[in-house]
C-alpha positions as CSV (number, residue, x, y, z in Angstrom):
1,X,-222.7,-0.2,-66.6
2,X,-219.6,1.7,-67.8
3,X,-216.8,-0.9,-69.0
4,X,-213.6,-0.3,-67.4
5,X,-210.5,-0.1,-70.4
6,X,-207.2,-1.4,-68.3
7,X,-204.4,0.5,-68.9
8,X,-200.8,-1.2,-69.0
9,X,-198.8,-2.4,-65.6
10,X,-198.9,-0.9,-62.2
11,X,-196.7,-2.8,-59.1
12,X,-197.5,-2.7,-55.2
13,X,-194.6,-3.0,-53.2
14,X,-195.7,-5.4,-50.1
15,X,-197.9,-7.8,-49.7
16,X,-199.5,-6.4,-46.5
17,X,-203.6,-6.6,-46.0
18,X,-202.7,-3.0,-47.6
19,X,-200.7,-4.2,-50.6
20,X,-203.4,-7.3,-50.9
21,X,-206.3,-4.7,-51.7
22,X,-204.5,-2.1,-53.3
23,X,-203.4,-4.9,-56.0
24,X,-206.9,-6.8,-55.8
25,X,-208.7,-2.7,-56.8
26,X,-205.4,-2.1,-59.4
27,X,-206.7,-5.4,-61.1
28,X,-209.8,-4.1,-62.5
29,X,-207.9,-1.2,-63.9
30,X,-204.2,-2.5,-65.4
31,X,-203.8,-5.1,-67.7
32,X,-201.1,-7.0,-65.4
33,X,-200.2,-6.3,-61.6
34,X,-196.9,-7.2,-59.9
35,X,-196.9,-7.6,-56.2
36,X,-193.9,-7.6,-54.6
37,X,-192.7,-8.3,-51.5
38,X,-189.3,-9.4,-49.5
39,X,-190.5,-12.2,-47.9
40,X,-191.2,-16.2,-48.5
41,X,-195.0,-16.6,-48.2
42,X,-195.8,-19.5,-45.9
43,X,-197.1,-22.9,-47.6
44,X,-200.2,-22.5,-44.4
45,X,-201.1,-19.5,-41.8
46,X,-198.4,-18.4,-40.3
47,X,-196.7,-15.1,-39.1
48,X,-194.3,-13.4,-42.1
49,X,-191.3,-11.8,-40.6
50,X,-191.8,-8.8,-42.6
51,X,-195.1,-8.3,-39.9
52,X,-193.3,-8.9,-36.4
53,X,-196.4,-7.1,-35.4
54,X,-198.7,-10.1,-36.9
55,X,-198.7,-12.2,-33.6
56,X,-200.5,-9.5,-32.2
57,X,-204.5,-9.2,-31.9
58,X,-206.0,-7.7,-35.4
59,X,-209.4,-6.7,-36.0
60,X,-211.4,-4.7,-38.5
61,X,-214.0,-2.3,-37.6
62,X,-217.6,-2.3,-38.9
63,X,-216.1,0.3,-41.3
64,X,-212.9,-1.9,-43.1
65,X,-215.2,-5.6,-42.6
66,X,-217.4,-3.6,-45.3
67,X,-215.3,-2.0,-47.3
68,X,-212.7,-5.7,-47.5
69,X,-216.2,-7.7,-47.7
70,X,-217.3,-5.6,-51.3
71,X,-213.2,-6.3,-52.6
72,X,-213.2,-10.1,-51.3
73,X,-217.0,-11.7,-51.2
74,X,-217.5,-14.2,-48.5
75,X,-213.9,-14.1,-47.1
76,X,-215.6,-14.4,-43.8
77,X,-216.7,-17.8,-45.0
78,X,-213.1,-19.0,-45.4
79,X,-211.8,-17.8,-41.9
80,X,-215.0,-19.7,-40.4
81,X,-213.5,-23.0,-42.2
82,X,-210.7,-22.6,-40.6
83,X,-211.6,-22.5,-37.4
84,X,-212.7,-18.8,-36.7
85,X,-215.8,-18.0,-33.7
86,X,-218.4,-15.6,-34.5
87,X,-219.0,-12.7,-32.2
88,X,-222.9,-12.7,-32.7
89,X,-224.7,-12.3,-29.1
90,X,-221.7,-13.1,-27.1
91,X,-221.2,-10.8,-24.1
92,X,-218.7,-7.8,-25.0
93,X,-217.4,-6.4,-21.2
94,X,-216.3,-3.1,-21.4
95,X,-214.4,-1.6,-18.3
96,X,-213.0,1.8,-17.8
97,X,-212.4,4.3,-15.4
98,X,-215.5,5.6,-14.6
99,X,-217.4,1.8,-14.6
100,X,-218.9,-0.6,-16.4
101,X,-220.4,-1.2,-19.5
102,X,-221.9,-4.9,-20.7
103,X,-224.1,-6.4,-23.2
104,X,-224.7,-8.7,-26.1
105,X,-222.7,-8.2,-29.5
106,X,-225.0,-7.5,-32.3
107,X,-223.4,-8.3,-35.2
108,X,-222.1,-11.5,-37.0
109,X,-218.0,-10.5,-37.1
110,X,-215.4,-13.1,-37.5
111,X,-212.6,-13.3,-34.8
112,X,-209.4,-14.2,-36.7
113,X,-205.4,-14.1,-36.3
114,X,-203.8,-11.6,-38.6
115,X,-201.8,-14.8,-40.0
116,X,-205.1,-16.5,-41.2
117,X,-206.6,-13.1,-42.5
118,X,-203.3,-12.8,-45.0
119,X,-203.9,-16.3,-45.9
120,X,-207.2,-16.2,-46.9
121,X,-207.0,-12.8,-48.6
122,X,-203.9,-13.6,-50.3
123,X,-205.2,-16.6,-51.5
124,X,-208.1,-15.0,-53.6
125,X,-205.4,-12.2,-54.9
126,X,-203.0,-14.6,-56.0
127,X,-205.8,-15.9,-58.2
128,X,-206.6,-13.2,-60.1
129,X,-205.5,-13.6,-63.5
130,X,-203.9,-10.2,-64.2
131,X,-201.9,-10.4,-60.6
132,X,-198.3,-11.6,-60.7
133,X,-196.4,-12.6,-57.3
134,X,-192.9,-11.9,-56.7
135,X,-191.9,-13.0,-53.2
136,X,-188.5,-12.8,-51.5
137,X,-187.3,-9.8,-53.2
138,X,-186.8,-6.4,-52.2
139,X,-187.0,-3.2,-53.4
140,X,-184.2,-1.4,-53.9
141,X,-184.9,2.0,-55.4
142,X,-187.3,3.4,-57.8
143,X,-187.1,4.0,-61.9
144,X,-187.5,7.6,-62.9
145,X,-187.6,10.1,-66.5
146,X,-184.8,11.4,-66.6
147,X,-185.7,14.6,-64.7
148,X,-186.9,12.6,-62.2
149,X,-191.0,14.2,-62.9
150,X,-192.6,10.8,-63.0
151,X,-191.7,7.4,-61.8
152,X,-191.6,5.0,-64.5
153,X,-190.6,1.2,-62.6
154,X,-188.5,-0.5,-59.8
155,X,-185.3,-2.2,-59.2
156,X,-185.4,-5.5,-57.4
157,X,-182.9,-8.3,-55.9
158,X,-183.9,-11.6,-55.1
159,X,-183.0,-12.5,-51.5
160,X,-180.0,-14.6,-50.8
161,X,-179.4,-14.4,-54.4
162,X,-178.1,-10.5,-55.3
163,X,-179.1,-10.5,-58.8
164,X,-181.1,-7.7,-59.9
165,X,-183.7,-6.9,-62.2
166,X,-185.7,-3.9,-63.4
167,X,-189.8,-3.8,-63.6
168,X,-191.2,-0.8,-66.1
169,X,-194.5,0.1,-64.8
170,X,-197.2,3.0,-65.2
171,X,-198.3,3.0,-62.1
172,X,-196.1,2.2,-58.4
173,X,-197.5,1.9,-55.5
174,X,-195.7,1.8,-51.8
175,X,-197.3,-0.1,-49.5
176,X,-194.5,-1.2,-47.9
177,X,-195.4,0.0,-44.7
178,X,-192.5,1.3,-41.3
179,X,-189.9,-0.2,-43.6
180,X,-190.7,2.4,-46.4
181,X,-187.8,4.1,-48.2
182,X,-189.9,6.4,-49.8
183,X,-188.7,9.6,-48.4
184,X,-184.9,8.7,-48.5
185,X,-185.7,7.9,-52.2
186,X,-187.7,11.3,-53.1
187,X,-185.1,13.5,-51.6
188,X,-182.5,11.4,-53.6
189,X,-184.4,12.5,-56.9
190,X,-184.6,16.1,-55.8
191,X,-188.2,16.8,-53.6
192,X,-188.7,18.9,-50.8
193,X,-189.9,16.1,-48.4
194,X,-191.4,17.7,-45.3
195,X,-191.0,16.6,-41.8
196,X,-193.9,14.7,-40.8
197,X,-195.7,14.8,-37.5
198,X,-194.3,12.5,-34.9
199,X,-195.9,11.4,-31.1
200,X,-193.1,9.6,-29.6
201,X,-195.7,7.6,-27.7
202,X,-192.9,5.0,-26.8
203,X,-196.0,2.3,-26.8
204,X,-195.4,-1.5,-25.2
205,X,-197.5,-4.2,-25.7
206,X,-197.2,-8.2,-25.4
207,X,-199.8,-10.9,-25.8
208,X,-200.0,-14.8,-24.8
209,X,-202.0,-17.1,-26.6
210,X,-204.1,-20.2,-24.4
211,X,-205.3,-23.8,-25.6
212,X,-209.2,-23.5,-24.4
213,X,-209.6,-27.1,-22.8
214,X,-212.4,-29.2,-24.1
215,X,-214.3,-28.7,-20.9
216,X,-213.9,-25.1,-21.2
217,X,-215.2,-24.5,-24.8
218,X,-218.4,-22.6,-22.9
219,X,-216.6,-19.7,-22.5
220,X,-215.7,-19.4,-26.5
221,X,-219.9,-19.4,-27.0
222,X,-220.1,-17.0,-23.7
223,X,-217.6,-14.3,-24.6
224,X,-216.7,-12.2,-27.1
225,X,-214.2,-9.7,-25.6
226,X,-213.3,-8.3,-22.3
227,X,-211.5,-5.2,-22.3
228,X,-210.2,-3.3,-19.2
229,X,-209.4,0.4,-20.8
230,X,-205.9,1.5,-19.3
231,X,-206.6,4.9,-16.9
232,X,-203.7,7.3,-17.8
233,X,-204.3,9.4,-14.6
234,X,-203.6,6.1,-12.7
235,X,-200.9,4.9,-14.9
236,X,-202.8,1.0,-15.1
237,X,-202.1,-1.6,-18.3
238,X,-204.6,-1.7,-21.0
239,X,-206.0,-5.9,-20.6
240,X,-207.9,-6.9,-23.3
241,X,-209.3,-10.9,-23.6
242,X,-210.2,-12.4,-26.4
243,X,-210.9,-15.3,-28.6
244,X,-209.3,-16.0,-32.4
245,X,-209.4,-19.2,-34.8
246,X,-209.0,-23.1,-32.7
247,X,-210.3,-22.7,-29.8
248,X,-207.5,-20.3,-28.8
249,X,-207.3,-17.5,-26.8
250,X,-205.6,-14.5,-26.4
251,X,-204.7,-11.9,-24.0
252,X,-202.9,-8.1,-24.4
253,X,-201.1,-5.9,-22.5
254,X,-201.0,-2.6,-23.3
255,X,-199.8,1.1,-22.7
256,X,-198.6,3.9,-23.8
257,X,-195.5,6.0,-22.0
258,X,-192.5,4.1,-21.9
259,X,-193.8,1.9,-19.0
260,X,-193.7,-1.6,-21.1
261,X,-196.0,-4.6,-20.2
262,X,-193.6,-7.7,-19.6
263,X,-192.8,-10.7,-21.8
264,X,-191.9,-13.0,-18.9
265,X,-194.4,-15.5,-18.4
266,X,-195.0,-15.2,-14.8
267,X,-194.5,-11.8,-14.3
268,X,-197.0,-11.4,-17.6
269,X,-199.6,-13.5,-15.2
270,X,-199.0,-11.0,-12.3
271,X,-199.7,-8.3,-14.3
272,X,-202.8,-9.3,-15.4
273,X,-204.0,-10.3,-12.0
274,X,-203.3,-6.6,-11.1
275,X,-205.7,-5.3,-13.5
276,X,-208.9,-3.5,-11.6
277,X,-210.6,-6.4,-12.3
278,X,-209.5,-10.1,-11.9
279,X,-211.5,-11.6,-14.4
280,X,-209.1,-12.1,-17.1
281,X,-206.8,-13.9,-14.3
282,X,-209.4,-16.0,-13.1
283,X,-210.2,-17.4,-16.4
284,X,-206.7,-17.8,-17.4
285,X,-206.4,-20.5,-14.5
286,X,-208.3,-22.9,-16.5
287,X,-206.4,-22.5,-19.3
288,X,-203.1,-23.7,-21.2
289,X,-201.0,-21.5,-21.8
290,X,-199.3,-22.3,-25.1
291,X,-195.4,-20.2,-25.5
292,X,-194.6,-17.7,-23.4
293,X,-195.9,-13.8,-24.0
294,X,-194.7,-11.8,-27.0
295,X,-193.8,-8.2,-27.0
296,X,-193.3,-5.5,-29.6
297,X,-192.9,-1.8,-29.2
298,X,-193.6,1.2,-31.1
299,X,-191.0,3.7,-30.2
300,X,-193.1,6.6,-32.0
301,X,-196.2,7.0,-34.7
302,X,-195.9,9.3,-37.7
303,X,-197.9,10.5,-40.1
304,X,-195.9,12.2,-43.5
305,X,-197.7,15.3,-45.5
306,X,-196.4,13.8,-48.8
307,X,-200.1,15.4,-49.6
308,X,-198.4,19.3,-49.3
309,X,-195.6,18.6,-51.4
310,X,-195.4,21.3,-54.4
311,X,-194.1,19.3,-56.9
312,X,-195.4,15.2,-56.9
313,X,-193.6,12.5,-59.2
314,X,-196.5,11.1,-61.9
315,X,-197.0,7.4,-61.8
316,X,-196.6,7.1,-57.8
317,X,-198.9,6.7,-54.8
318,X,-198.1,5.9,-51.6
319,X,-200.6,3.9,-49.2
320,X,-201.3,2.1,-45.1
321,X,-198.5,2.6,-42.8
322,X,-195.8,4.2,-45.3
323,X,-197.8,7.0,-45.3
324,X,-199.0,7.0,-41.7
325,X,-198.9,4.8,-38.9
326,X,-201.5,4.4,-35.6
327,X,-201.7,2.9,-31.9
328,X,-202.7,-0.6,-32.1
329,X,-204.5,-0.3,-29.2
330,X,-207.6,1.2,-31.4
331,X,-207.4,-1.3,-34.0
332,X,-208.3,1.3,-36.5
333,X,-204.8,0.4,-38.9
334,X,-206.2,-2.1,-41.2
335,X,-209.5,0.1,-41.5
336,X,-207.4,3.0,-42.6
337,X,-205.8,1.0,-44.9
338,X,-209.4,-0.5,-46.6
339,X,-210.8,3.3,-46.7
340,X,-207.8,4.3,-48.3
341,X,-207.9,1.3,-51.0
342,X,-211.5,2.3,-51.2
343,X,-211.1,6.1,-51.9
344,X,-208.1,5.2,-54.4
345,X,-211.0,2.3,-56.0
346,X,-213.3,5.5,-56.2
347,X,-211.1,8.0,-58.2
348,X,-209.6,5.2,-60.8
349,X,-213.2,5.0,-61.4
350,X,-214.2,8.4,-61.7
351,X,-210.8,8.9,-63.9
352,X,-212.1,6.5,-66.5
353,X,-214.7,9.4,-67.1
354,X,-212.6,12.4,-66.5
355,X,-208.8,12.6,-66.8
356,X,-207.5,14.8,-64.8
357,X,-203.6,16.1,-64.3
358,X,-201.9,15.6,-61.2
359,X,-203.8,12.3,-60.8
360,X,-201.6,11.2,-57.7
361,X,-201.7,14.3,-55.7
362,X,-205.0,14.4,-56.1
363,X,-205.4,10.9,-54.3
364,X,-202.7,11.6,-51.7
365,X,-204.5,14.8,-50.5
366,X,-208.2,12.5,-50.2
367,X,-206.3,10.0,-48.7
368,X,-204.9,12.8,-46.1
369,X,-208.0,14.6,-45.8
370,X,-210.6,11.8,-45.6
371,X,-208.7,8.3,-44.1
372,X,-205.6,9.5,-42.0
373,X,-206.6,12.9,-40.5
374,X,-209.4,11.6,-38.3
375,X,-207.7,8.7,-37.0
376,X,-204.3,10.7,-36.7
377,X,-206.4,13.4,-34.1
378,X,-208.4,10.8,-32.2
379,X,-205.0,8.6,-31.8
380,X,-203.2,12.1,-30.5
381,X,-206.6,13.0,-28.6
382,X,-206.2,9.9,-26.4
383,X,-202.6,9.1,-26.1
384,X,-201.4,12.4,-25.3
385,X,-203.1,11.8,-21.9
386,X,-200.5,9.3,-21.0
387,X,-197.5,10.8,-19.1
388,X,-194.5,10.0,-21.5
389,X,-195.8,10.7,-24.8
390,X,-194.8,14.0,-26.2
391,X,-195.5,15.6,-29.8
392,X,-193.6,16.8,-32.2
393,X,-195.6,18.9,-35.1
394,X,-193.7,18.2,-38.3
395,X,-195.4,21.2,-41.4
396,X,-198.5,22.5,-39.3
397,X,-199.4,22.4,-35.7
398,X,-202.0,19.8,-34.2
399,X,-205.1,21.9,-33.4
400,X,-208.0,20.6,-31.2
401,X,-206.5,17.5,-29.3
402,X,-206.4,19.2,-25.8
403,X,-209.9,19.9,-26.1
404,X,-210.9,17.0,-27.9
405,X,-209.0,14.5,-25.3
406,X,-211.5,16.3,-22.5
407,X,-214.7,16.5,-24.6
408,X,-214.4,12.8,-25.1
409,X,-213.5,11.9,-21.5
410,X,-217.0,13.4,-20.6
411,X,-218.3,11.4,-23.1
412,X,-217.2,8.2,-22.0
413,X,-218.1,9.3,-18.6
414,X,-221.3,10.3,-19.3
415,X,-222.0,6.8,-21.5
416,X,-221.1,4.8,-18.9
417,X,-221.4,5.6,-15.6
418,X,-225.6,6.1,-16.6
419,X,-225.8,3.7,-19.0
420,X,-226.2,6.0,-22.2
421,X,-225.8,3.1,-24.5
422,X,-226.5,5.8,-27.3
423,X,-223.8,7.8,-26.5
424,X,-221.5,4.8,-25.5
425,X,-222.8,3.9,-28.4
426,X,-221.6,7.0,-30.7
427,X,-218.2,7.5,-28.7
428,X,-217.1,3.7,-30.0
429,X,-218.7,4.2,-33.4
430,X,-216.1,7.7,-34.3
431,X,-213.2,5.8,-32.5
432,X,-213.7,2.7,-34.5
433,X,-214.0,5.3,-37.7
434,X,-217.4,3.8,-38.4
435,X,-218.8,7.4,-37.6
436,X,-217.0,10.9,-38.5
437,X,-216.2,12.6,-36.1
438,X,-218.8,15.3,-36.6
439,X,-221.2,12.8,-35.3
440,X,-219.7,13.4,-32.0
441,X,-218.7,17.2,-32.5
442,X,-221.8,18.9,-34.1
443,X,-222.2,22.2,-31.9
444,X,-225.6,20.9,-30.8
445,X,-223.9,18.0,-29.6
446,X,-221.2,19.6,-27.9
447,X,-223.2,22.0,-26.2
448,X,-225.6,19.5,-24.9
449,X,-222.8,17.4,-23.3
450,X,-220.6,20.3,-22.0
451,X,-224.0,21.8,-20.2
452,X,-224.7,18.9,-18.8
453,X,-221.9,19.1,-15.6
454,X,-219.6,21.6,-14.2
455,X,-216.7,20.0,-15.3
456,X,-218.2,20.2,-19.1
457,X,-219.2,24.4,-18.4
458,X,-215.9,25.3,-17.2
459,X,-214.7,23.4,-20.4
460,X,-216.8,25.1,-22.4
461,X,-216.1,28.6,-20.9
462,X,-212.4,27.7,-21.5
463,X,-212.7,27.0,-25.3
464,X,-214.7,29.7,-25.7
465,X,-212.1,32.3,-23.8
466,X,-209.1,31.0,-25.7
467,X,-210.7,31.4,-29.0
468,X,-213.4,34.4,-28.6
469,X,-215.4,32.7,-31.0
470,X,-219.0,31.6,-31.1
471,X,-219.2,28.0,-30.7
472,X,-219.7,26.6,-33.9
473,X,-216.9,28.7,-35.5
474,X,-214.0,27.4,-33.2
475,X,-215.6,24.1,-33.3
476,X,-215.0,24.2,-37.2
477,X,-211.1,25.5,-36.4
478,X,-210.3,22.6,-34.0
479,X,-211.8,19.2,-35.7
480,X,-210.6,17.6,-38.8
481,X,-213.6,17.1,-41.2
């Protein structure tokens, strides 16, 4: 086993499940970690204000459980003692446009509130020796040389205080997520920043949380989750019911398109009796509801190409939503942010061996390549359906998504209307980025799929007119990976 020889002091700005695993993997490799965020952290689970989005439901995939499972051994343990269900063998409903798909859940995952998932992992990070906590201050700009070729520190203010104070570092890290200033700051010193991609998907969604009565607790050991996919060609709310710690429940609307799910109470109730199916509504009439619904919107997503920039400063990375942000809907976020963490974990380790220049680009462009490109395509693949959401290519074009939005439509279609729990099966694993996409998109694959209907030859005939390319080869232009 190789022993791992620390170098001197790296910082994360924000203490985000991003900035919690980027400083728990920058422990085993620096002698002393700051983590700094601008907010007070709670004395118990509660929401931060830096995270208006926490309230919301959160969930890892099968993907980031594993990869924040290896970082943080038994954290499941800790969200169970305080009150979190299991999913194991509790019915997940599945509803979309073309039917009906239900069945047992498999696997042992914890259900959990994104305010008691920060507690418990911030709990184990703040008692790592070699971590140091510095809460309610804010960053204000970063330290450079003096031709601005490598960033050596930050400059901080205390909240409510103004004083300021200077942190040398070898390594920063900006994990500060939509409030980033990290492109304001590299133009400032001189880069060429390019424009990054943007969907203005103009996405609503608002959730209401419900006391399960004692008389009702059979429904926590019946269900784990009932989702009623949103059908963009009818324009219908995303519903989505679900369970987290304390016998509470919890209930989103969602949808893309400008068209934004109310946070009135009753009219939040009427909505979700309109849902194709009514029972979400009929088992919210046995329940208590606890504050009225709360909303949040996400006027666009964006993901930056800080991977193609020439010229990189030394002694900076760049992680989670700073560097690219997704629809919540798909709950892939905090599992881009573990693979990320985990690449990052990877290269420190293979840099111990071999020392290579240019370090930090190196990392952004596996970062890009591997963690955000395959999330960024299915995210554009399926909300580009939605009338409202338009794209705006920022340094290259977005190749693929047309077809790829179609492809997966018959996919769906094919998984549930006949029961193909395989390929239901497969189509959930890539959107959940538990699979890569080629699972999904191997030519024999696609071929077998697009034979199997009209719609899927008249597909196929069109992708292979446009590109007059054998299959495989224009399969290889279009998907990421």
């Amino acid at each position: 086993m190789n022993v791992i020889q620390k170098e001197g002091k790296a910082i994360v700005i924000g203490s985000s499940m991003t900035g919690l695993m980027t400083a728990r993997v920058l422990s085993s490799y620096y002698e002393e970690v700051i983590l700094i965020d601008k907010d007070e952290f709670p004395k118990r689970p509660a929401d931060r204000n830096g995270a208006p989005h926490g309230f919301h439901p959160h969930r890892f995939t099968q993907r980031g459980k594993m990869i924040t499972e290896q970082l943080f051994p038994g954290y499941e343990d800790e969200l169970v003692a305080l009150g979190s269900p299991s999913s194991l063998n509790k019915t997940v409903h599945m509803m979309n446009q073309y039917g009906t798909v239900s069945a047992p859940y498999p696997r042992n995952d914890i259900k959990f509130s994104r305010a008691v998932l920060e507690w418990v992992i911030r709990g184990r990070v703040t008692k790592i020796p070699n971590v140091r906590v510095l809460a309610e201050h804010d960053v204000t700009t970063l330290h450079t040389t003096p031709d601005h070729t490598a960033v050596t520190g930050v400059q901080v203010r205390a909240r409510g205080i103004g004083v300021k104070h200077d942190y040398m570092a070898d390594l920063v890290v900006d994990a500060s997520g939509r409030s980033s200033k990290l492109t304001q700051w590299l133009k400032e010193f001189g880069y060429d920043v390019p424009r990054p991609d943007r969907m203005k998907a103009a996405i609503g969604y608002s959730t209401r949380r419900y006391n399960v009565p004692a008389h009702m607790k059979q429904l926590i050991e019946k269900w784990d989750v009932i989702n009623i996919m949103g059908q963009p060609v009818n324009g219908t709310f995303t519903g989505v019911f679900s369970f987290i710690e304390n016998q509470v429940a919890e209930v989103l609307l969602y949808r893309p398109g400008g068209n934004y799910p109310p946070t009135d109470a009753d009219a939040f109730e009427q909505e979700v009796a309109q849902l194709p199916t009514p029972m979400i509504a009929e088992i919210l009439c046995e329940l208590e509801p606890i504050a009225p619904p709360k909303g949040f919107r996400v006027p666009e997503l964006y993901r930056h190409h800080y991977d193609s920039m020439e010229k990189w400063p030394e002694g900076l990375l760049v992680l989670g939503d700073a560097y690219c942000i997704y629809d919540p809907i798909f709950g892939q976020g905090m599992t881009v942010a573990a693979i990320e963490v985990d690449l990052l974990n990877t290269m420190l380790q293979e840099r111990q061996n071999n020392p290579v220049p240019h370090f930090e680009q190196k990392v952004l462009r596996e970062i890009q390549e591997k963690a955000i490109t395959p999330a960024w395509w299915l995210n554009c693949a399926a909300d580009l359906q939605w009338d409202g959401v338009e794209y705006e290519a920022g340094s290259e074009p977005l190749k693929g998504v047309a077809f790829g939005s179609r492809y997966m439509n018959l996919i769906l279609r094919e998984g549930t209307a006949n029961h193909n729990f395989k390929l239901f099966g497969l189509y959930w694993g890539v959107n959940s980025l538990s699979l890569p996409l080629i699972e999904l998109f191997h030519p024999q694959m696609v071929k077998s799929v697009l034979e199997s209907s009209e719609e899927g030859l008249q597909l196929l005939a069109d992708l292979l007119k446009e590109y007059d390319l054998p299959l495989e080869e224009a399969l290889i232009r279009l998907i990421p990976g």
